[in-house]
N, CA, C and O atoms as a GROMACS GRO file, in nm:
protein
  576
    1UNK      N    1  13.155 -39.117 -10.650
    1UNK     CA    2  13.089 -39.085 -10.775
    1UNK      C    3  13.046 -39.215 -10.842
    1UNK      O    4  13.119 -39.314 -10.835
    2UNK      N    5  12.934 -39.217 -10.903
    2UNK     CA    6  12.857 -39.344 -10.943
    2UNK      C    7  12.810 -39.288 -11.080
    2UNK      O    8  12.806 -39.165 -11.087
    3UNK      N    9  12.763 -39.375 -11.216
    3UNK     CA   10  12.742 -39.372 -11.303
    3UNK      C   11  12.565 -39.428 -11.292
    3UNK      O   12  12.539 -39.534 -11.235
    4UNK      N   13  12.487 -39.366 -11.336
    4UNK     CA   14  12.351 -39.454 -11.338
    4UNK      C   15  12.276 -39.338 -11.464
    4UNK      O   16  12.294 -39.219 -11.492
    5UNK      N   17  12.187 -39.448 -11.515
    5UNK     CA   18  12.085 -39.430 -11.604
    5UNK      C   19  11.943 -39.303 -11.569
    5UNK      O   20  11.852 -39.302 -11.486
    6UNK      N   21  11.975 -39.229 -11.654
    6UNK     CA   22  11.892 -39.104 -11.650
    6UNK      C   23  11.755 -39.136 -11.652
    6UNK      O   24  11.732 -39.246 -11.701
    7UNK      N   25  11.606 -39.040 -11.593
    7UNK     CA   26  11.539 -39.095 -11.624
    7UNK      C   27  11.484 -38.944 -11.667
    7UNK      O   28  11.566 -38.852 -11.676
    8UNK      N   29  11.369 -38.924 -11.687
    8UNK     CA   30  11.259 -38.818 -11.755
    8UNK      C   31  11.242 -38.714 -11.606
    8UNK      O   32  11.212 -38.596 -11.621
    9UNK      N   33  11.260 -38.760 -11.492
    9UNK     CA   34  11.218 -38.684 -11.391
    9UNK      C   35  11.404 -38.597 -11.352
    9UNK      O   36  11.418 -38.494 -11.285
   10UNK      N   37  11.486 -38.654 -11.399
   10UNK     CA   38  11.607 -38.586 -11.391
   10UNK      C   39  11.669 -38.442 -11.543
   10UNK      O   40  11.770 -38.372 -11.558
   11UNK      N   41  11.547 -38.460 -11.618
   11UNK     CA   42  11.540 -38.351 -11.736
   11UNK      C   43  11.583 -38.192 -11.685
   11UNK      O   44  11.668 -38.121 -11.737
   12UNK      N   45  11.511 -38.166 -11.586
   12UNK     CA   46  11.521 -38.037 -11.540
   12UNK      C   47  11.638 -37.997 -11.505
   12UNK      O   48  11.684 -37.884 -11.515
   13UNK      N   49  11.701 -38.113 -11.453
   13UNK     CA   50  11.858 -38.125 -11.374
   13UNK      C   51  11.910 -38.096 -11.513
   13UNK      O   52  11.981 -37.998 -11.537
   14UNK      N   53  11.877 -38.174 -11.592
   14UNK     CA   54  11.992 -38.169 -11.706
   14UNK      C   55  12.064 -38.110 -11.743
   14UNK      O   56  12.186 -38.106 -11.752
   15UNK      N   57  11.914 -38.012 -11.789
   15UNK     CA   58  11.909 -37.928 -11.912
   15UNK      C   59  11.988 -37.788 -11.817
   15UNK      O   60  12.065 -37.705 -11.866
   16UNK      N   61  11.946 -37.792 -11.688
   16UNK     CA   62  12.002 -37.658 -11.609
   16UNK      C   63  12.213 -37.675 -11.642
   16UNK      O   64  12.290 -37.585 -11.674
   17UNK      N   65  12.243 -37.820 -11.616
   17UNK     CA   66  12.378 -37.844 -11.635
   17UNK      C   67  12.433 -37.829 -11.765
   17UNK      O   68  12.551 -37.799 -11.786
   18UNK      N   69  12.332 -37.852 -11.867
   18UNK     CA   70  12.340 -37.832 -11.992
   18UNK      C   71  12.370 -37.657 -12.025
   18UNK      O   72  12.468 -37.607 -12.081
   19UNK      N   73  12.271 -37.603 -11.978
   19UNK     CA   74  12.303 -37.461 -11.998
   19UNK      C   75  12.420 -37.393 -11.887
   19UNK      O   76  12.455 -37.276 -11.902
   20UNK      N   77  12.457 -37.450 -11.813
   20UNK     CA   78  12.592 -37.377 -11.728
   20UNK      C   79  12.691 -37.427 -11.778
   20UNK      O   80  12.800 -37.370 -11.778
   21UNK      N   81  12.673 -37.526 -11.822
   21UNK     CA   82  12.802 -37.571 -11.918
   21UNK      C   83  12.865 -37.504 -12.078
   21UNK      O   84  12.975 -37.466 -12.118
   22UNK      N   85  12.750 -37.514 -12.128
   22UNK     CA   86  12.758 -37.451 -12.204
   22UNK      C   87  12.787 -37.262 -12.201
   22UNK      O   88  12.871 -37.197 -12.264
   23UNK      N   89  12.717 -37.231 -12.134
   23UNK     CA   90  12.785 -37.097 -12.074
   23UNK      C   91  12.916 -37.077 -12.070
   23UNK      O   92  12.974 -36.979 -12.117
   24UNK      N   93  12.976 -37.187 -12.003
   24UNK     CA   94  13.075 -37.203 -11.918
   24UNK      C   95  13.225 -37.236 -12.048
   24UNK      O   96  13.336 -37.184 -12.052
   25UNK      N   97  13.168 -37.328 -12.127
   25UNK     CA   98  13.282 -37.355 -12.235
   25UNK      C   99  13.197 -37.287 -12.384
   25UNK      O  100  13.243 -37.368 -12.464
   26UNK      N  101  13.162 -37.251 -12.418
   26UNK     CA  102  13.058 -37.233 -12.546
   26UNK      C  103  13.064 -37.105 -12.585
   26UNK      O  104  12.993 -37.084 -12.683
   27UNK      N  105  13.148 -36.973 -12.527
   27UNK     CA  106  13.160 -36.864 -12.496
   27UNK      C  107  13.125 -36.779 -12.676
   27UNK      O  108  13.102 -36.659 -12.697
   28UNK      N  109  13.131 -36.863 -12.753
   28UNK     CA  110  13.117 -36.842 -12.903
   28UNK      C  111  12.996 -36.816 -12.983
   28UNK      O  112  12.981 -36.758 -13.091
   29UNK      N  113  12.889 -36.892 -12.878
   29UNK     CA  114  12.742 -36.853 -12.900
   29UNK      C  115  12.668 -36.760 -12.835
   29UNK      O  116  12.650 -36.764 -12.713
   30UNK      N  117  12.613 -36.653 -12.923
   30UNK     CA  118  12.520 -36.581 -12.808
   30UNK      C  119  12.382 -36.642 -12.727
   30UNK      O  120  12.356 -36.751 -12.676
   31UNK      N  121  12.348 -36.585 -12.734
   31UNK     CA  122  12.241 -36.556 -12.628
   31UNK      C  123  12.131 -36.601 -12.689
   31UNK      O  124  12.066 -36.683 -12.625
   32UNK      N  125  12.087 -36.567 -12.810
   32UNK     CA  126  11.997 -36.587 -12.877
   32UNK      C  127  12.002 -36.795 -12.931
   32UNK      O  128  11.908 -36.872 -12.952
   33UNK      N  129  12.095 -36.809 -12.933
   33UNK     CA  130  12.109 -36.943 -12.986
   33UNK      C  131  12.085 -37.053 -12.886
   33UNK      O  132  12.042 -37.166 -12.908
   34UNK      N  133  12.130 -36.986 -12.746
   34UNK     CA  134  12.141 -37.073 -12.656
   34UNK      C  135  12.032 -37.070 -12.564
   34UNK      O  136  12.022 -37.144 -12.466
   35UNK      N  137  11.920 -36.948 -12.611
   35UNK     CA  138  11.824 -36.993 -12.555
   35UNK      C  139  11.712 -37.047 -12.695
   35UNK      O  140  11.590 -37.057 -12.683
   36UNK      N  141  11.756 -37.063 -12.768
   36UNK     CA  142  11.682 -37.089 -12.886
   36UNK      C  143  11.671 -37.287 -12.890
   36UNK      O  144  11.575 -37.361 -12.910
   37UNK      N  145  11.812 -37.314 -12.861
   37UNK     CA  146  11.872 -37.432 -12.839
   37UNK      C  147  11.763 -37.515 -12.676
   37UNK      O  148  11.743 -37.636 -12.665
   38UNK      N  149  11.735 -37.454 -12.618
   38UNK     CA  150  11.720 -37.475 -12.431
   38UNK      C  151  11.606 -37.610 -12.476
   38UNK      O  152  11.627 -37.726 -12.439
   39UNK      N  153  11.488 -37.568 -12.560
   39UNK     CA  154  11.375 -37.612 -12.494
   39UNK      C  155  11.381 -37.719 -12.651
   39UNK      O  156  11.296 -37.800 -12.689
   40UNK      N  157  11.474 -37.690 -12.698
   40UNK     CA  158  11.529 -37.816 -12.850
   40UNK      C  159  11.586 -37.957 -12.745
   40UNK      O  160  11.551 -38.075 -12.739
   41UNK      N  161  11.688 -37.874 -12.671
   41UNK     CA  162  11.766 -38.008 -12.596
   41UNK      C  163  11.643 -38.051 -12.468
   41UNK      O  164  11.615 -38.169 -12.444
   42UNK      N  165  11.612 -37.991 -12.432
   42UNK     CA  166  11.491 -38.038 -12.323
   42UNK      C  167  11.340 -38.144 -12.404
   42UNK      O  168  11.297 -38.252 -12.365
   43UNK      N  169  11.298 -38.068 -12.509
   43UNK     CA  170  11.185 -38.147 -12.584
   43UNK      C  171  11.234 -38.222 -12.664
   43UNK      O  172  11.207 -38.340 -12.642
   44UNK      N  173  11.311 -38.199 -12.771
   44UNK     CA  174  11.336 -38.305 -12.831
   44UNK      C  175  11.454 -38.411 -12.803
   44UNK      O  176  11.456 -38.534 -12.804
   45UNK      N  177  11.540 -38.322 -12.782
   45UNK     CA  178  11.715 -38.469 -12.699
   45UNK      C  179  11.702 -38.525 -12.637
   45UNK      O  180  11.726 -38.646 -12.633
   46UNK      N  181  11.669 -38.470 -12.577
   46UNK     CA  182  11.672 -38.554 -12.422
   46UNK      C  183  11.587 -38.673 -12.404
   46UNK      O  184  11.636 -38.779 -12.366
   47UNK      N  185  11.457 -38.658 -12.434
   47UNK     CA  186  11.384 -38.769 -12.487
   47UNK      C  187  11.379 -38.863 -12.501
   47UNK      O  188  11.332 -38.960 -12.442
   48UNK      N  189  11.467 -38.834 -12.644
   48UNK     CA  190  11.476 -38.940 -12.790
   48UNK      C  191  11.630 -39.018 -12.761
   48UNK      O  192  11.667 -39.100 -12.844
   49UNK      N  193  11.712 -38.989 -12.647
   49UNK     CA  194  11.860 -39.014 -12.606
   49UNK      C  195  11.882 -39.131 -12.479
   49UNK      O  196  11.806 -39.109 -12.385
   50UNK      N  197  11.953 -39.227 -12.464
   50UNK     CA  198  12.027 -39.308 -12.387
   50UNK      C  199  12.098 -39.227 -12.285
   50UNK      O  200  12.220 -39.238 -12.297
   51UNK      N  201  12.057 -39.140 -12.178
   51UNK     CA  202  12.144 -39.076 -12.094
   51UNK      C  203  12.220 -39.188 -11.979
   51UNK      O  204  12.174 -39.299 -11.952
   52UNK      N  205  12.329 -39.136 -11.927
   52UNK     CA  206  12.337 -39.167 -11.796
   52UNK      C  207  12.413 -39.013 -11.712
   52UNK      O  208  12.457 -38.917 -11.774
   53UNK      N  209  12.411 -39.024 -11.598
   53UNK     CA  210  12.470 -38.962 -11.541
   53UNK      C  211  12.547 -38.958 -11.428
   53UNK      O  212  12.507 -39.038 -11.343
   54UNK      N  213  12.668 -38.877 -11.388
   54UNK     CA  214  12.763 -38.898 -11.286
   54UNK      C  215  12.659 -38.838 -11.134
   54UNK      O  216  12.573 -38.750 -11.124
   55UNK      N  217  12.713 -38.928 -11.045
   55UNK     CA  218  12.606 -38.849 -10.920
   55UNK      C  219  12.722 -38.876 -10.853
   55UNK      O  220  12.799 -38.968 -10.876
   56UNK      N  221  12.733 -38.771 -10.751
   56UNK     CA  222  12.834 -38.756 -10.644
   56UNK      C  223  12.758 -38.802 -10.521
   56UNK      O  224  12.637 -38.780 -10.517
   57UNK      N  225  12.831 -38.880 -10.394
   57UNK     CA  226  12.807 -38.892 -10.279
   57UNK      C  227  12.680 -38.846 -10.224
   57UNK      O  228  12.600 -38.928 -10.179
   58UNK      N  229  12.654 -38.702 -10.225
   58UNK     CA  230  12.522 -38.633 -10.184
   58UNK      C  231  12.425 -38.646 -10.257
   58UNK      O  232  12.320 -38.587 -10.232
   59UNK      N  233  12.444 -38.757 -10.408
   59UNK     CA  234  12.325 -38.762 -10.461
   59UNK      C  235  12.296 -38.639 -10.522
   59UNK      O  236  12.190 -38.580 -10.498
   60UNK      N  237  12.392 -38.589 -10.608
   60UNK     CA  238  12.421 -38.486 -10.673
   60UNK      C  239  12.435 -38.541 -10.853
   60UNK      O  240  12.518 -38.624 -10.890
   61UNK      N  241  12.337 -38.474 -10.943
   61UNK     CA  242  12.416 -38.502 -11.043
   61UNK      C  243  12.514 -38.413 -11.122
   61UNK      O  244  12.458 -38.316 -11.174
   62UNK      N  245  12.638 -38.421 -11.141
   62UNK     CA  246  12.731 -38.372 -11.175
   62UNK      C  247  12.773 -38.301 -11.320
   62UNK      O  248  12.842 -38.204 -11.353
   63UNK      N  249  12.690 -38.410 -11.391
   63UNK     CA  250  12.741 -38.426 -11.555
   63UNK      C  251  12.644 -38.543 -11.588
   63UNK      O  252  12.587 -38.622 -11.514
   64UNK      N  253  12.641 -38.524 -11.759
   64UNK     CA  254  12.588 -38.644 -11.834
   64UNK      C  255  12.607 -38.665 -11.927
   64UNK      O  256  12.628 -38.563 -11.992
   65UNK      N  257  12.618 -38.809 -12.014
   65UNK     CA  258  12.647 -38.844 -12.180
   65UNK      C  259  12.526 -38.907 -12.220
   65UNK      O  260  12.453 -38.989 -12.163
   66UNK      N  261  12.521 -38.850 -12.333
   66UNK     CA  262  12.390 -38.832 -12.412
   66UNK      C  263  12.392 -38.964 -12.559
   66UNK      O  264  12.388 -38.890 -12.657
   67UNK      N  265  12.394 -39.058 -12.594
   67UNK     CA  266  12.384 -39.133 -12.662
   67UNK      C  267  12.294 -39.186 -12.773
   67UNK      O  268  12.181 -39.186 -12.724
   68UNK      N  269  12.288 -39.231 -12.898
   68UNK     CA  270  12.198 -39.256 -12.984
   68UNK      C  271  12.261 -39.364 -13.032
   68UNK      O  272  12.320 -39.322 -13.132
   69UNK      N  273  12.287 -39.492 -13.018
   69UNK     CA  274  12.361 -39.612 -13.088
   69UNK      C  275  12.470 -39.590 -13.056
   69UNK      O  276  12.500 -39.582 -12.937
   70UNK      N  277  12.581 -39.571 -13.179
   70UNK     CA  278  12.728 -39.554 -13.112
   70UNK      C  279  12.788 -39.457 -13.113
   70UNK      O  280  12.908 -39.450 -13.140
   71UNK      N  281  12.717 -39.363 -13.084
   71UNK     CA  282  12.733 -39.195 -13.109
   71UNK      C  283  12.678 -39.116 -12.981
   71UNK      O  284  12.568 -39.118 -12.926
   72UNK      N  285  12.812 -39.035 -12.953
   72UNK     CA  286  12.810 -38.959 -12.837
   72UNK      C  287  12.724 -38.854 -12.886
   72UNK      O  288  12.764 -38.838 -13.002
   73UNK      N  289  12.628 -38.771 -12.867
   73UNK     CA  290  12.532 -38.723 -12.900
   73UNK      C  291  12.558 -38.516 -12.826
   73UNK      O  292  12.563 -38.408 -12.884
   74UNK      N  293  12.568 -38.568 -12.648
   74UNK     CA  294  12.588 -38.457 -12.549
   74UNK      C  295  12.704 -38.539 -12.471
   74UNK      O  296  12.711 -38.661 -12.454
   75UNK      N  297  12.786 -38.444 -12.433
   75UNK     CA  298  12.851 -38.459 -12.284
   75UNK      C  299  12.901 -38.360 -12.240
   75UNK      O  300  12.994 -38.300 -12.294
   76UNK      N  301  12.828 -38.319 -12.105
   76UNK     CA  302  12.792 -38.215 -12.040
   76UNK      C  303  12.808 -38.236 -11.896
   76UNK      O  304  12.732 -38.305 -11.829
   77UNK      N  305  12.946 -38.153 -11.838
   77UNK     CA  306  12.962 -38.136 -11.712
   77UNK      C  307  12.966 -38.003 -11.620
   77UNK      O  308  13.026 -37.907 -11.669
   78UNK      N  309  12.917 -37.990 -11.514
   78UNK     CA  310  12.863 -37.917 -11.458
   78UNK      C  311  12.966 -37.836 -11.426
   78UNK      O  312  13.059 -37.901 -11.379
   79UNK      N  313  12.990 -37.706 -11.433
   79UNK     CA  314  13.102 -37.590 -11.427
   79UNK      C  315  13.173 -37.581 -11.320
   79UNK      O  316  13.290 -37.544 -11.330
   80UNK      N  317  13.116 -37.614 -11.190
   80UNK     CA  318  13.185 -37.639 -11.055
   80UNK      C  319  13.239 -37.758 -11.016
   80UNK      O  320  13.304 -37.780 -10.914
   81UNK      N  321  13.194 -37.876 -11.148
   81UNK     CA  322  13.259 -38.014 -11.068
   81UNK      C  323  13.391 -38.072 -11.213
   81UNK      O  324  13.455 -38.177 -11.220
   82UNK      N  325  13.387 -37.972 -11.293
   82UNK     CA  326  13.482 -37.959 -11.395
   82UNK      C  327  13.613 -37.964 -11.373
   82UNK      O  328  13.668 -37.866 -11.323
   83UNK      N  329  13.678 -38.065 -11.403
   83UNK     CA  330  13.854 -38.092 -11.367
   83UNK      C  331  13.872 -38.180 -11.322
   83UNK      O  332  13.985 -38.227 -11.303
   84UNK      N  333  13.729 -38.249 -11.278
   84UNK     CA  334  13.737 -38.357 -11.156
   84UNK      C  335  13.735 -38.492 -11.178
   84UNK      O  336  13.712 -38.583 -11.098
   85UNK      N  337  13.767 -38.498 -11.324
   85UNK     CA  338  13.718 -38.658 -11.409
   85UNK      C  339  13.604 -38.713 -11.460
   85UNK      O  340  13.572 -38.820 -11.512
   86UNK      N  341  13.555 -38.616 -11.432
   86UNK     CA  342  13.432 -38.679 -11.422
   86UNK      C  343  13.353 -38.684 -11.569
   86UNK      O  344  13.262 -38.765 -11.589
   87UNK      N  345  13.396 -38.590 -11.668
   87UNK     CA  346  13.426 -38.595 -11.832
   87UNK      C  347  13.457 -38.719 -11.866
   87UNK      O  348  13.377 -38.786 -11.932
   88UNK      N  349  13.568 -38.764 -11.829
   88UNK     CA  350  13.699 -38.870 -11.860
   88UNK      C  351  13.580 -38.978 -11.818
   88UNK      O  352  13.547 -39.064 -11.900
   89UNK      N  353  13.533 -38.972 -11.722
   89UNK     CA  354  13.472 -39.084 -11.653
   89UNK      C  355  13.344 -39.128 -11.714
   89UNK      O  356  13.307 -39.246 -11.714
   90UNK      N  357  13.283 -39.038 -11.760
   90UNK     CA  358  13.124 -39.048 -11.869
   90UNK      C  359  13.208 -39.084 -11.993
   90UNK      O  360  13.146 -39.154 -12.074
   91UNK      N  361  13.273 -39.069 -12.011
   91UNK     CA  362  13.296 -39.066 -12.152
   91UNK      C  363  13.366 -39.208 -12.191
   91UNK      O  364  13.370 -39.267 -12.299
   92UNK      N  365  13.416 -39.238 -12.075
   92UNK     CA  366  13.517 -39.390 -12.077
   92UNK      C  367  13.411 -39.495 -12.068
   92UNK      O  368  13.410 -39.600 -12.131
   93UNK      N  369  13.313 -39.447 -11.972
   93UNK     CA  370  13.164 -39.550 -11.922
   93UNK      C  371  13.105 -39.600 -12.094
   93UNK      O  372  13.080 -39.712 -12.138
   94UNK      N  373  13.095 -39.448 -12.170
   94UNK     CA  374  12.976 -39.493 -12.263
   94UNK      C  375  13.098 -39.540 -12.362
   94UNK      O  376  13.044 -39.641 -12.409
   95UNK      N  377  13.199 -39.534 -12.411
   95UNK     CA  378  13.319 -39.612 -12.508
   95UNK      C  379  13.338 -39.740 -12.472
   95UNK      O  380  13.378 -39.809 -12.566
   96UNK      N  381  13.319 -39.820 -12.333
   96UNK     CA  382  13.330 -39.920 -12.311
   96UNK      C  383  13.147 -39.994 -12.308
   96UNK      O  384  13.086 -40.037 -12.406
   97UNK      N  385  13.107 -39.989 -12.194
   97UNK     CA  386  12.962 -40.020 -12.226
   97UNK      C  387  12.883 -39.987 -12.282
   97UNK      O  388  12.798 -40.075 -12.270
   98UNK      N  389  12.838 -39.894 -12.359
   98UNK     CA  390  12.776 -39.866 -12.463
   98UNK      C  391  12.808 -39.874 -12.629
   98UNK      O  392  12.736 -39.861 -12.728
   99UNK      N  393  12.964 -39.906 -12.610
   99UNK     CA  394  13.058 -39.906 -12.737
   99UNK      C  395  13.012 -39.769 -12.818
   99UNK      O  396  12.929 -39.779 -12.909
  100UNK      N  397  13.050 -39.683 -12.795
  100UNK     CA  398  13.008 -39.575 -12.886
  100UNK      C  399  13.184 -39.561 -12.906
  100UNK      O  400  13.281 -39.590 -12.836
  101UNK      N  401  13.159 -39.488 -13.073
  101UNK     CA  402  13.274 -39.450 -13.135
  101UNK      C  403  13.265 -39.350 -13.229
  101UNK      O  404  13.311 -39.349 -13.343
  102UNK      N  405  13.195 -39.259 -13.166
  102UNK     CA  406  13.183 -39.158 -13.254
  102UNK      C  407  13.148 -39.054 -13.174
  102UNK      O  408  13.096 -39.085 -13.067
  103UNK      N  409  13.171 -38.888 -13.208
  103UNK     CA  410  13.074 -38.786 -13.192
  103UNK      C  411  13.140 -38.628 -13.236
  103UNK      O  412  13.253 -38.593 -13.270
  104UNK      N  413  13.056 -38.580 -13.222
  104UNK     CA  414  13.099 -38.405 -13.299
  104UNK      C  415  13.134 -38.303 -13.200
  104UNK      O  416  13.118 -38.326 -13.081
  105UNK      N  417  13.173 -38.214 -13.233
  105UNK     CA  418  13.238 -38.107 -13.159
  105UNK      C  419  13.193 -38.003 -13.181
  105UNK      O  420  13.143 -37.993 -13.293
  106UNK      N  421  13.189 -37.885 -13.096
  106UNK     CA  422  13.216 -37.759 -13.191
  106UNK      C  423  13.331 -37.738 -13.222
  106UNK      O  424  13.419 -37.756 -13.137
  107UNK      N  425  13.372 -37.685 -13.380
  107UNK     CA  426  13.536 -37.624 -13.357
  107UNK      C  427  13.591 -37.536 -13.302
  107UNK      O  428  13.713 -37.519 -13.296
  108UNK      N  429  13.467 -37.438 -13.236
  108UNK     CA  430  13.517 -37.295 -13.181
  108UNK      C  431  13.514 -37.370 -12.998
  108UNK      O  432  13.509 -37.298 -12.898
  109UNK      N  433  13.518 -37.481 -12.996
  109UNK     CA  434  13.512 -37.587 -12.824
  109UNK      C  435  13.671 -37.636 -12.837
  109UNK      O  436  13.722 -37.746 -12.859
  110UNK      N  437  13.721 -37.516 -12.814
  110UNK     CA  438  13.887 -37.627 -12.822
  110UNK      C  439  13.936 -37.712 -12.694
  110UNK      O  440  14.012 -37.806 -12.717
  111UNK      N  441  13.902 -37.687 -12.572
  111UNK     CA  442  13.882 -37.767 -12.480
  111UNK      C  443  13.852 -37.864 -12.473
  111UNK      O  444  13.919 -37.958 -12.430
  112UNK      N  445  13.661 -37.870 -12.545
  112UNK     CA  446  13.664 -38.011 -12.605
  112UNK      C  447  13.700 -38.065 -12.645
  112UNK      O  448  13.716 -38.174 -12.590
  113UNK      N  449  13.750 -38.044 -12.780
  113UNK     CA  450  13.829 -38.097 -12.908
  113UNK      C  451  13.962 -38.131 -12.842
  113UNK      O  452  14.019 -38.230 -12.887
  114UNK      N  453  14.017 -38.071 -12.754
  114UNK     CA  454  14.151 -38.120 -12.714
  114UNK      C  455  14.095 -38.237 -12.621
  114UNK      O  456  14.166 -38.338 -12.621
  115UNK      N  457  13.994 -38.241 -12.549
  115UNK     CA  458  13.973 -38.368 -12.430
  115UNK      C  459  13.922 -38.492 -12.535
  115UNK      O  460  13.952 -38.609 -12.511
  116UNK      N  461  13.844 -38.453 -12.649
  116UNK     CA  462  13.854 -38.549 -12.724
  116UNK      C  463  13.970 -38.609 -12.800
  116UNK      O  464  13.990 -38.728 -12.825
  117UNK      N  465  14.024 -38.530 -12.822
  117UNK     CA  466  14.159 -38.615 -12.871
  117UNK      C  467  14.257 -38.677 -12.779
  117UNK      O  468  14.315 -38.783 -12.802
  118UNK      N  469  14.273 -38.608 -12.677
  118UNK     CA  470  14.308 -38.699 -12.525
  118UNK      C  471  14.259 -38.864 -12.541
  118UNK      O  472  14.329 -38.965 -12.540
  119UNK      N  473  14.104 -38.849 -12.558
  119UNK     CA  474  14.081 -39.000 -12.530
  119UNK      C  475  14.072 -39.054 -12.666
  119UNK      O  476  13.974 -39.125 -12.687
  120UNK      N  477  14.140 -39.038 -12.747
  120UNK     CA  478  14.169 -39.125 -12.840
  120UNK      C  479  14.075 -39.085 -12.931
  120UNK      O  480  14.006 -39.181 -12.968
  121UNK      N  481  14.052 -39.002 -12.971
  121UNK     CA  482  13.931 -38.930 -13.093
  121UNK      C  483  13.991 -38.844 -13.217
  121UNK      O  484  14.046 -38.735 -13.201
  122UNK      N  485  13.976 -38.901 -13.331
  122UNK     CA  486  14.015 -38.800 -13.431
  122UNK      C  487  13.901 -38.748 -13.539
  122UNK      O  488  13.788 -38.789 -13.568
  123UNK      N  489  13.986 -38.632 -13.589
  123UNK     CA  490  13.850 -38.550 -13.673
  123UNK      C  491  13.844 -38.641 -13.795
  123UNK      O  492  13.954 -38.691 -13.818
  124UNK      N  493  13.754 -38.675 -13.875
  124UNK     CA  494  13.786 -38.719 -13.985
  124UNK      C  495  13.683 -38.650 -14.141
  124UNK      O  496  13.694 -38.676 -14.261
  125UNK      N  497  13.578 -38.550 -14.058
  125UNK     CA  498  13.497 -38.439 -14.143
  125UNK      C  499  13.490 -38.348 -14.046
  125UNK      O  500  13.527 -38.355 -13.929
  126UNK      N  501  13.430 -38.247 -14.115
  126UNK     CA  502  13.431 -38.067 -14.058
  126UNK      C  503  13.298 -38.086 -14.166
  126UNK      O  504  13.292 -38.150 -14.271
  127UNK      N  505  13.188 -37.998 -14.092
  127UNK     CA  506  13.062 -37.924 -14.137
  127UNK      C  507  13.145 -37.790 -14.076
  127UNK      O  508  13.221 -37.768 -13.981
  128UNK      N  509  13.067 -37.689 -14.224
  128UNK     CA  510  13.091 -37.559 -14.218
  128UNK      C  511  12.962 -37.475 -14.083
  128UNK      O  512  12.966 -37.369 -14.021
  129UNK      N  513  12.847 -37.605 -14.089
  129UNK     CA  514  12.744 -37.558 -13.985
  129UNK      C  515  12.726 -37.627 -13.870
  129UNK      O  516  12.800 -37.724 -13.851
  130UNK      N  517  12.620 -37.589 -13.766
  130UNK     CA  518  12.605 -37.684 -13.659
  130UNK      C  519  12.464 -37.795 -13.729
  130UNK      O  520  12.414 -37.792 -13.841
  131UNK      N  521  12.442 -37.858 -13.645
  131UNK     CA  522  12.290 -37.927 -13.696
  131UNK      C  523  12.173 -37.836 -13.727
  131UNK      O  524  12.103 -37.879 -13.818
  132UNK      N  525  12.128 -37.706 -13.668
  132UNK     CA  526  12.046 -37.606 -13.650
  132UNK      C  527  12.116 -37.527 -13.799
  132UNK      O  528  12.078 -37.410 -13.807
  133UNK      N  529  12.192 -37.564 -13.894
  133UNK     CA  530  12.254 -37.492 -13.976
  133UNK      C  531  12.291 -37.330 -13.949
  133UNK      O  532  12.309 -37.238 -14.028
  134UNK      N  533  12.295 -37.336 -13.809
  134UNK     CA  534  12.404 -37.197 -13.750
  134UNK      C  535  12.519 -37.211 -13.799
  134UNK      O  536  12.563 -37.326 -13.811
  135UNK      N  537  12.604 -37.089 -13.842
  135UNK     CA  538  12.750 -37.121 -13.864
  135UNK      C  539  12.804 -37.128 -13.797
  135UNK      O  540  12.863 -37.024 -13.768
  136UNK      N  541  12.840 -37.277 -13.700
  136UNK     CA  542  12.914 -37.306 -13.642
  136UNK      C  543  13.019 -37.404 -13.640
  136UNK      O  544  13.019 -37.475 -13.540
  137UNK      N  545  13.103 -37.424 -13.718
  137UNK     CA  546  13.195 -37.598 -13.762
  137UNK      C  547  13.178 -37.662 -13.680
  137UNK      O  548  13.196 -37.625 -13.564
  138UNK      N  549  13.132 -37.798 -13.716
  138UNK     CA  550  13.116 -37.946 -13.661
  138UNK      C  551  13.242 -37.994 -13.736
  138UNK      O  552  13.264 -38.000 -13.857
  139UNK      N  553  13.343 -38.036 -13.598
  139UNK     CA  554  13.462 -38.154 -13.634
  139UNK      C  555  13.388 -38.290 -13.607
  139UNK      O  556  13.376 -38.309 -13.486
  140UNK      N  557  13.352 -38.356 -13.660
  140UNK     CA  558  13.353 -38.518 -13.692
  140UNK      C  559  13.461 -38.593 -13.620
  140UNK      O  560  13.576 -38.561 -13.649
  141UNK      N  561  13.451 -38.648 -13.567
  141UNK     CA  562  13.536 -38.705 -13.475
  141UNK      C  563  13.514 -38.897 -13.409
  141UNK      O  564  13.433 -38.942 -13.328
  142UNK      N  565  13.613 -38.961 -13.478
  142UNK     CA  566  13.607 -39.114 -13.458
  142UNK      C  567  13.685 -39.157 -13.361
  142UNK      O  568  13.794 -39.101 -13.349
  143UNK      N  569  13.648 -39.273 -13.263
  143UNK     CA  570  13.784 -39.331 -13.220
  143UNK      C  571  13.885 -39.399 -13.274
  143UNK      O  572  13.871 -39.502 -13.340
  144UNK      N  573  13.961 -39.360 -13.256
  144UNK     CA  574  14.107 -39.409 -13.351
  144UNK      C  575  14.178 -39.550 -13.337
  144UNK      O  576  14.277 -39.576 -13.405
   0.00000   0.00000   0.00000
């Protein structure tokens, strides 16, 4: 497994890992949000974001962290390669070389929220909404 820099022709990949993931841990949003969300994270995130991504042996990409300065933005791993570090491993990449120290959660993502606090992340605000002002709580979350 290797870490390398995303480019515009790997979008399609993304956004497909983006939405199985989210499927996969996100179980809190319907249907309507998450395809409302698809072509937000495809046209506008993805874009405007510092990606890199995990590629496995076969030249597979696995997962990716999504960045804006020092703020984790996305991190998104693929539902079948989940357990495998490979979270731990994007996420350690962009805290050390990218120095990021920051990023949000959902609160109804307790998985997340627990792997973030694993690596050393605490809440330090709660939004009652998501960014899309859906009611969804955003935990705020710093490295400690």
């Amino acid at each position: 497994m290797f870490i390398k820099q995303a480019t515009e022709t790997d979008f399609a990949i993304l956004i497909q890992i983006w939405e199985a993931s989210v499927r996969a841990t996100h179980d809190f949003l319907p249907e309507t949000i998450i395809e409302e969300l698809r072509p937000l994270i495809l046209n506008d995130y993805l874009p405007n974001l510092i990606i890199y991504k995990a590629v496995n042996d076969q030249h597979i990409i696995e997962g990716f962290v999504a960045v804006d300065q020092q703020r984790v933005e996305m991190l998104f791993i693929s539902p079948q390669a989940r357990g495998k570090g490979i979270g731990r491993m994007l996420l350690a990449f962009a805290m050390t070389e990218l120095q990021i120290n920051e990023l949000d959660v959902n609160e109804q993502n307790e998985q997340g929220v627990g792997f973030y606090k694993h690596m050393g992340f605490q809440v330090f605000a709660r939004s009652e909404v998501d960014g899309q002002g859906n009611p969804f709580p955003l935990l705020h979350m710093k490295l400690a």
